[in-house]
MITI-609826 format. One record per residue: residue number from 1; x, y, z of N, C-alpha, C in turn. Coordinates in pm, whole numbers, plus 50000, padded with zeros to 5 digits. Layout:
% residues N
site k=NUM&nu=X&nv=Y&nw=Z&cau=X&cav=Y&caw=Z&cu=X&cv=Y&cw=Z
...
END
This chain:
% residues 137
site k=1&nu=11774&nv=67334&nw=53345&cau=11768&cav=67477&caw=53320&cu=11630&cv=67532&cw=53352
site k=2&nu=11520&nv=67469&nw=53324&cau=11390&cav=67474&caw=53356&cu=11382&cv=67491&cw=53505
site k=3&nu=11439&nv=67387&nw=53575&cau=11402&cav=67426&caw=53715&cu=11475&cv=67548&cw=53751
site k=4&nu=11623&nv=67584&nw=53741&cau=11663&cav=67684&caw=53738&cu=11584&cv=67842&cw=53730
site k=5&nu=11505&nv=67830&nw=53628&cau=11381&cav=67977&caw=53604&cu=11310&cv=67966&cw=53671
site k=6&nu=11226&nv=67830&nw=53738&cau=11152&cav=67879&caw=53814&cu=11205&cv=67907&cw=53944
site k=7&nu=11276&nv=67837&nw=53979&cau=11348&cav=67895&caw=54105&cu=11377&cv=68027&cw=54153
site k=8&nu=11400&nv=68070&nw=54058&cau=11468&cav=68249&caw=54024&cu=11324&cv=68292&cw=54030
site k=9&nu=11228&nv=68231&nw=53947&cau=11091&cav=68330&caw=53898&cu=11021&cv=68351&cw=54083
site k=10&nu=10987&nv=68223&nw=54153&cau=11014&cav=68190&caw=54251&cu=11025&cv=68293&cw=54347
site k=11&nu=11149&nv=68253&nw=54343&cau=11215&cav=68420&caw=54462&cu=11214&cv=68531&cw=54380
site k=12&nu=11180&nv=68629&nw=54304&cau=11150&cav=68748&caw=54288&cu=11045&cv=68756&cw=54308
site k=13&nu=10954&nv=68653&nw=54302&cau=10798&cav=68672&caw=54335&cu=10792&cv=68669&cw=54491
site k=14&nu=10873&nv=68635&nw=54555&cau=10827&cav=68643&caw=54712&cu=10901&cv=68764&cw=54772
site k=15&nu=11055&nv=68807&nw=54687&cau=11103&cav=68918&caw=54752&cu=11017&cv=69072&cw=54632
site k=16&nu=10937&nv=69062&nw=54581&cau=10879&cav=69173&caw=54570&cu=10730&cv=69181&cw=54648
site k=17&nu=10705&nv=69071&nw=54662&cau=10521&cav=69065&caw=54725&cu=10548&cv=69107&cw=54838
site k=18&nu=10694&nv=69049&nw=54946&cau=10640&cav=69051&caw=55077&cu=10702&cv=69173&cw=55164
site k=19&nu=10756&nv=69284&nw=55077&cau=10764&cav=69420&caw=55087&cu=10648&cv=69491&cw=55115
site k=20&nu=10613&nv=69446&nw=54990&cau=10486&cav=69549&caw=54978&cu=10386&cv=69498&cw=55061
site k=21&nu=10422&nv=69443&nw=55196&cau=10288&cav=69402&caw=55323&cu=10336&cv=69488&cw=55379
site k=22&nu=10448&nv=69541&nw=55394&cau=10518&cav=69590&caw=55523&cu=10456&cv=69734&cw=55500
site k=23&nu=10407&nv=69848&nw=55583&cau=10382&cav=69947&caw=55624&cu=10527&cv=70034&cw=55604
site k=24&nu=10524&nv=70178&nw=55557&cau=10670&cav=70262&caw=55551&cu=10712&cv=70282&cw=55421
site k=25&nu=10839&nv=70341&nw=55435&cau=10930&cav=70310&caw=55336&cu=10994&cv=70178&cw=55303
site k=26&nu=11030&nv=70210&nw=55144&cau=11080&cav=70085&caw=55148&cu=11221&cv=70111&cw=55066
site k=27&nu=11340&nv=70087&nw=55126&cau=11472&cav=70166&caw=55056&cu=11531&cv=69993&cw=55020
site k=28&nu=11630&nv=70102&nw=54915&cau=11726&cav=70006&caw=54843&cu=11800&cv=69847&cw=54961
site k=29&nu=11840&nv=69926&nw=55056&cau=11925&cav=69844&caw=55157&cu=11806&cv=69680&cw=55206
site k=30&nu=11654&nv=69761&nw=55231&cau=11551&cav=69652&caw=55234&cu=11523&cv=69542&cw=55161
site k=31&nu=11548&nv=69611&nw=55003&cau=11504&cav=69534&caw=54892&cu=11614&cv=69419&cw=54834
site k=32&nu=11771&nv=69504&nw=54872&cau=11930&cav=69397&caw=54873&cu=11885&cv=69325&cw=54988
site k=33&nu=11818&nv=69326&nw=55122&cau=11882&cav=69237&caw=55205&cu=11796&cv=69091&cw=55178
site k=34&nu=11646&nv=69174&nw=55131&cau=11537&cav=69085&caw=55105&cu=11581&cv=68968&cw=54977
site k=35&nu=11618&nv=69042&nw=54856&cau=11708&cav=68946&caw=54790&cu=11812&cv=68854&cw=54815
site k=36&nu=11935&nv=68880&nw=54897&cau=12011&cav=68784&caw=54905&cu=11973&cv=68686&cw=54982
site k=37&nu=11858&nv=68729&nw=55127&cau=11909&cav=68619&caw=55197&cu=11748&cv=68523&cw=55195
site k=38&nu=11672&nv=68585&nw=55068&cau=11617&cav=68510&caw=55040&cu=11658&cv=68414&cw=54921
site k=39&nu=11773&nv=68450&nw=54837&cau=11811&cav=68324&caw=54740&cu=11883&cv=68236&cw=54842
site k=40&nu=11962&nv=68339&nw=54929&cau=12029&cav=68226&caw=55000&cu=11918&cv=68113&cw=55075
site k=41&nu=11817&nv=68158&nw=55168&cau=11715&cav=68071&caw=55204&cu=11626&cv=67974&cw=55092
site k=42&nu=11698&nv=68003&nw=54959&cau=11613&cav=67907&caw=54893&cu=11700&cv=67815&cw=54850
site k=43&nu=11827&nv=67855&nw=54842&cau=11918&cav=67745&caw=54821&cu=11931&cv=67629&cw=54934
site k=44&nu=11947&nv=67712&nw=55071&cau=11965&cav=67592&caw=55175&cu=11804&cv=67515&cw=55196
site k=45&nu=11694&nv=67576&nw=55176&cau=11596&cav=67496&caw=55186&cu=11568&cv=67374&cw=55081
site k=46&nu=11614&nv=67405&nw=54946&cau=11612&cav=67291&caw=54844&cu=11705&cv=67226&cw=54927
site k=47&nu=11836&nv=67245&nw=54959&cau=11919&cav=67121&caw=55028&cu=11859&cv=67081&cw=55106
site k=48&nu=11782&nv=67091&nw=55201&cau=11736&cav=67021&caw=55311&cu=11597&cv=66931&cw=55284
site k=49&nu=11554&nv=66970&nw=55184&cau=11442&cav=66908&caw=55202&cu=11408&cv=66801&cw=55072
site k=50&nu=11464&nv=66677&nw=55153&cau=11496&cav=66582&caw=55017&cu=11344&cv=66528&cw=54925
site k=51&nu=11236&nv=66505&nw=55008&cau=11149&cav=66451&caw=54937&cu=11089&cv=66545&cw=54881
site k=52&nu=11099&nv=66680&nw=54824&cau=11040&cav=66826&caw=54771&cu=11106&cv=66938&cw=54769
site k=53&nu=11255&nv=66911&nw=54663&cau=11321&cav=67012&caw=54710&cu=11265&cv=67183&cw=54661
site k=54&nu=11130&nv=67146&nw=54570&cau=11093&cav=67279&caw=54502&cu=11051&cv=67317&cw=54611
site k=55&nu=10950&nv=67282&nw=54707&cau=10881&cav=67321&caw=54878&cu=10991&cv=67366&cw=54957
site k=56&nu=11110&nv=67280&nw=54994&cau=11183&cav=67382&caw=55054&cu=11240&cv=67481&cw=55010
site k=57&nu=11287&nv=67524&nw=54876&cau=11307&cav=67639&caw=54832&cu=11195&cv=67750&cw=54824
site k=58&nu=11062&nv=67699&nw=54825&cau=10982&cav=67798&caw=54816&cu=10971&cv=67870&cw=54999
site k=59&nu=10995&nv=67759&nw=55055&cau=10971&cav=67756&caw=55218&cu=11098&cv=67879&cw=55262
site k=60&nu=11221&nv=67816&nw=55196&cau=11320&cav=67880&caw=55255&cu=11353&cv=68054&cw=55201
site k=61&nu=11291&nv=68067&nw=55026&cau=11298&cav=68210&caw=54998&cu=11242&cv=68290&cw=55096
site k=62&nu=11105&nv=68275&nw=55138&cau=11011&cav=68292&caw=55192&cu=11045&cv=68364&cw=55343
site k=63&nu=11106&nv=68291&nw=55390&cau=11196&cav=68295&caw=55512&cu=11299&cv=68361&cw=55529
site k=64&nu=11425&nv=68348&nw=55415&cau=11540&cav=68418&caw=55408&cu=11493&cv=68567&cw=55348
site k=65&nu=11365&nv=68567&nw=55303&cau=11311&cav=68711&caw=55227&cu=11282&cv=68784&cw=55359
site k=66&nu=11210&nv=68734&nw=55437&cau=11145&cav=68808&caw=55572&cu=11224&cv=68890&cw=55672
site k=67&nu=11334&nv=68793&nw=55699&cau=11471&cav=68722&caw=55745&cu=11530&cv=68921&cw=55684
site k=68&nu=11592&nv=68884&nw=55605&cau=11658&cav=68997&caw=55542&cu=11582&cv=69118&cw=55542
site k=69&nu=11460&nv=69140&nw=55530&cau=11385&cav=69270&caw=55556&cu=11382&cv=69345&cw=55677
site k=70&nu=11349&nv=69217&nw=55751&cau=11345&cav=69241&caw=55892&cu=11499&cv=69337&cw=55966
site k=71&nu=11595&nv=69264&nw=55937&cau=11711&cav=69321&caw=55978&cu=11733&cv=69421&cw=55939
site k=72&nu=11700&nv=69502&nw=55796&cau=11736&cav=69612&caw=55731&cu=11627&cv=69688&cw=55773
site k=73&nu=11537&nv=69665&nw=55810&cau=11426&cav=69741&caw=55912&cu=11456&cv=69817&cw=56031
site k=74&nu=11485&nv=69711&nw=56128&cau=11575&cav=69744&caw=56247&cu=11711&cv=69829&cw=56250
site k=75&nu=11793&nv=69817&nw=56130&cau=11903&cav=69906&caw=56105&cu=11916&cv=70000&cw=56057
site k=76&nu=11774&nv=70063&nw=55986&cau=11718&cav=70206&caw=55915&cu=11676&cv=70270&cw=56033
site k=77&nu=11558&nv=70172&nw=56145&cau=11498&cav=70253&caw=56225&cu=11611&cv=70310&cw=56311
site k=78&nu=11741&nv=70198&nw=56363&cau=11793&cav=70278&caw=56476&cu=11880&cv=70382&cw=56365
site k=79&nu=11915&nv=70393&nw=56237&cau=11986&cav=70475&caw=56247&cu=11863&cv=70652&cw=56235
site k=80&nu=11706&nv=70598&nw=56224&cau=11624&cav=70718&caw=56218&cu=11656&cv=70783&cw=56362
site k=81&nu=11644&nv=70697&nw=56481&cau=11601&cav=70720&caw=56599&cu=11750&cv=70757&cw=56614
site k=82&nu=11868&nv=70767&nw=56588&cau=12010&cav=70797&caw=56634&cu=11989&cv=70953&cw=56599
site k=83&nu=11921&nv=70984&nw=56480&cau=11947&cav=71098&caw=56443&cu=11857&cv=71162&cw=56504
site k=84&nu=11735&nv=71124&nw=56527&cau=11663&cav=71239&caw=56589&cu=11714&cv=71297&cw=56718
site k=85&nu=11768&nv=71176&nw=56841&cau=11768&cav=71159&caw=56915&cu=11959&cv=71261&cw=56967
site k=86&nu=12037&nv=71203&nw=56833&cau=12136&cav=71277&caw=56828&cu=12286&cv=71253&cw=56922
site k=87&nu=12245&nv=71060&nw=56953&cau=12297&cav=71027&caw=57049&cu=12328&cv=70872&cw=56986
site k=88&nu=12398&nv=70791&nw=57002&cau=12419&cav=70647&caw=56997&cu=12296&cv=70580&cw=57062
site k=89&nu=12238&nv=70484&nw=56937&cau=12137&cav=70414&caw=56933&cu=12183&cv=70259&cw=56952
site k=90&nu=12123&nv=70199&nw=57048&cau=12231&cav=70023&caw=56994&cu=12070&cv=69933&cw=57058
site k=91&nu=12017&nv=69827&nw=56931&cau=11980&cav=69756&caw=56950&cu=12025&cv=69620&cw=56952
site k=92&nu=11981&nv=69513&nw=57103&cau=12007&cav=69362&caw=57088&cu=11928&cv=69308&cw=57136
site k=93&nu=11931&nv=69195&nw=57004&cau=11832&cav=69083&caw=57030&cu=11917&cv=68964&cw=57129
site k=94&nu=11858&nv=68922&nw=57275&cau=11947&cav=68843&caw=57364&cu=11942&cv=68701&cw=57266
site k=95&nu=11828&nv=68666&nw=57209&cau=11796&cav=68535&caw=57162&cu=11895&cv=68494&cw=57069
site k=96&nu=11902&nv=68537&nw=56992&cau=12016&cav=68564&caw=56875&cu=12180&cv=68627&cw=56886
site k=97&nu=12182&nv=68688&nw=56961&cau=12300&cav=68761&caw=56991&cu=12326&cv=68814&cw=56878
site k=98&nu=12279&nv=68901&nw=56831&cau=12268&cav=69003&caw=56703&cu=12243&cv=69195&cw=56782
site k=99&nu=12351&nv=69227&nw=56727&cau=12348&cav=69384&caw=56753&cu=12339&cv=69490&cw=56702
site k=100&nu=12255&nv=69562&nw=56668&cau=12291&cav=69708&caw=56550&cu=12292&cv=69834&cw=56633
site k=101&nu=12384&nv=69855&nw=56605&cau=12454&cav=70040&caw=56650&cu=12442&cv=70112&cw=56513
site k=102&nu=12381&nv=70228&nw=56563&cau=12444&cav=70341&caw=56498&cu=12488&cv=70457&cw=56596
site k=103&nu=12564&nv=70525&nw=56495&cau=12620&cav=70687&caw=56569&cu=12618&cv=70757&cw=56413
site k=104&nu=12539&nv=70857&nw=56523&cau=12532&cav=71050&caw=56446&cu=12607&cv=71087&cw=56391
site k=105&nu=12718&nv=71062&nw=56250&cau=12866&cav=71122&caw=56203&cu=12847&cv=71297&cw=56185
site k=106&nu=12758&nv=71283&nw=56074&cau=12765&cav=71405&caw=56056&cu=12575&cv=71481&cw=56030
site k=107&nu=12561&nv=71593&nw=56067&cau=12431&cav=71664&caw=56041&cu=12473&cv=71825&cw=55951
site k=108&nu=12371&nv=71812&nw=55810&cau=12342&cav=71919&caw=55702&cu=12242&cv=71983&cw=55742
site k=109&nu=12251&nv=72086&nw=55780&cau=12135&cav=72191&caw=55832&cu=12017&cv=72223&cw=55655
site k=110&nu=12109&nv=72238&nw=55571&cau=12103&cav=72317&caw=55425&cu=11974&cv=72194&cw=55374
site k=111&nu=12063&nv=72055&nw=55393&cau=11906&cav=71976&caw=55348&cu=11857&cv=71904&cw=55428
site k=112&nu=11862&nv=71934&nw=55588&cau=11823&cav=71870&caw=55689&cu=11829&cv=71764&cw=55686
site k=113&nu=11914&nv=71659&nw=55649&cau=11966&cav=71548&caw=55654&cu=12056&cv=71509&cw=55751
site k=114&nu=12126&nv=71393&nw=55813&cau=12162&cav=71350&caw=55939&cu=12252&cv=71221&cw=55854
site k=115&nu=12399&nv=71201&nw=55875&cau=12462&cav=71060&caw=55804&cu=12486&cv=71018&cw=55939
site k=116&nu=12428&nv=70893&nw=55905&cau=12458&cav=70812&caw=56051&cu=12509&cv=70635&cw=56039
site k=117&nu=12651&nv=70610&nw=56116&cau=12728&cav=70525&caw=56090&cu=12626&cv=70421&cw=56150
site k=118&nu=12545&nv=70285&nw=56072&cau=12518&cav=70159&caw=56156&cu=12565&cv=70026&cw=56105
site k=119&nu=12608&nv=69939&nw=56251&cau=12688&cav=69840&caw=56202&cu=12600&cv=69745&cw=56286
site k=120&nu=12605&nv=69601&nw=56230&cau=12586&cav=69500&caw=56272&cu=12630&cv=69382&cw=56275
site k=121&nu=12609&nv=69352&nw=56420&cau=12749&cav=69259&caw=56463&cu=12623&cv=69080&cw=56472
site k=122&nu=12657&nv=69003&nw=56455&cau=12634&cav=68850&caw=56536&cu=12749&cv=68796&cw=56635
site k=123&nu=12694&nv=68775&nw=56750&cau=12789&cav=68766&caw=56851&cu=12948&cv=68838&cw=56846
site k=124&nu=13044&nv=68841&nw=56836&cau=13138&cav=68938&caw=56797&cu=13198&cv=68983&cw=56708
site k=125&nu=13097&nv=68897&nw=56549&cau=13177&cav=68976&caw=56400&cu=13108&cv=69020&cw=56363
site k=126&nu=13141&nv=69110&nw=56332&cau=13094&cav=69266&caw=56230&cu=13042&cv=69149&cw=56096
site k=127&nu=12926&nv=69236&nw=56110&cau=12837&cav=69162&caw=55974&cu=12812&cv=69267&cw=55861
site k=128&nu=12764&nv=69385&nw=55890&cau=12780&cav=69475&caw=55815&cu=12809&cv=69633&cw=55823
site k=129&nu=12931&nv=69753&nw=55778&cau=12905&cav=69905&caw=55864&cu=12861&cv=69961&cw=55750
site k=130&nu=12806&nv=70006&nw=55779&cau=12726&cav=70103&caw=55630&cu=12700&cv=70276&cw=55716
site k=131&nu=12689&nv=70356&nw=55609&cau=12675&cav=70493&caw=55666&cu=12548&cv=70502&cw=55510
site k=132&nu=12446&nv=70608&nw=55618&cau=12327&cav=70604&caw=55546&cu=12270&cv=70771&cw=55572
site k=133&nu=12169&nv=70862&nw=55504&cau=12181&cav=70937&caw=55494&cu=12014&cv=70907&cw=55547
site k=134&nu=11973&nv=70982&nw=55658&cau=11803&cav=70986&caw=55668&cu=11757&cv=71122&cw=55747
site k=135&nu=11664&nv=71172&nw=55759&cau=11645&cav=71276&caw=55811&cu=11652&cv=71308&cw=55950
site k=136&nu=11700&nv=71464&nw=55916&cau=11699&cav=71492&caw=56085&cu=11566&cv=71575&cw=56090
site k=137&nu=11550&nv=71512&nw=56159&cau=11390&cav=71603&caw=56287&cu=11417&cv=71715&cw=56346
END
């Protein structure tokens, strides 16, 4: 049970520190992605790393924290740049075969706001569609 807390203590300490390096905003969708796929990176790093499994969990939060920011980064910006732009935004990484689209649904003149549909695919499954509300320019 002991190791259990620190594990947990662990990863909240790396998914709140390594936000706050990043330059910007920092929204809800950043802070979920930074959480999951940093517990998840700490779970598979304790599995892998037999002679220290506390090191690979610290290795792997660390990673799956970055990991998850990063993507929810890229999927805020294109849906900023969809709206300004007012046109279908689609970023891909060739290395990865990872894709994020968004499209322009709808624009509020009243609070100058812009909802814009972005989804992200890994090679051909839909990983996540979310519709998000950010400003129009």
């Amino acid at each position: 049970m002991k190791s259990v807390c620190v594990l947990l203590t662990v990863c909240l300490f790396v998914v709140t520190v390594i936000p706050g390096c990043v330059p910007g905003p920092t929204t809800q969708q950043h802070l979920e992605s930074a959480t999951w796929l940093g517990v998840v990176g700490a779970g598979v790093g304790a599995l892998v790393d037999d002679d220290n499994p506390w090191r690979g969990a610290v290795i792997g939060a660390g990673i799956g924290s970055l990991a998850g920011y990063g993507l929810a980064e890229v999927s805020q910006r294109a849906a900023r740049e969809a709206a300004t732009r007012r046109q279908t935004v689609t970023y891909h990484n060739p290395s990865t075969n990872e894709w994020v689209q968004a499209d322009p649904v709808a624009y509020d003149s009243a609070t100058g706001t812009a909802t814009v549909r972005t989804r992200t695919w890994e090679g051909e499954r839909l990983q996540s569609d979310r519709y998000v509300k950010v400003p129009a320019y």
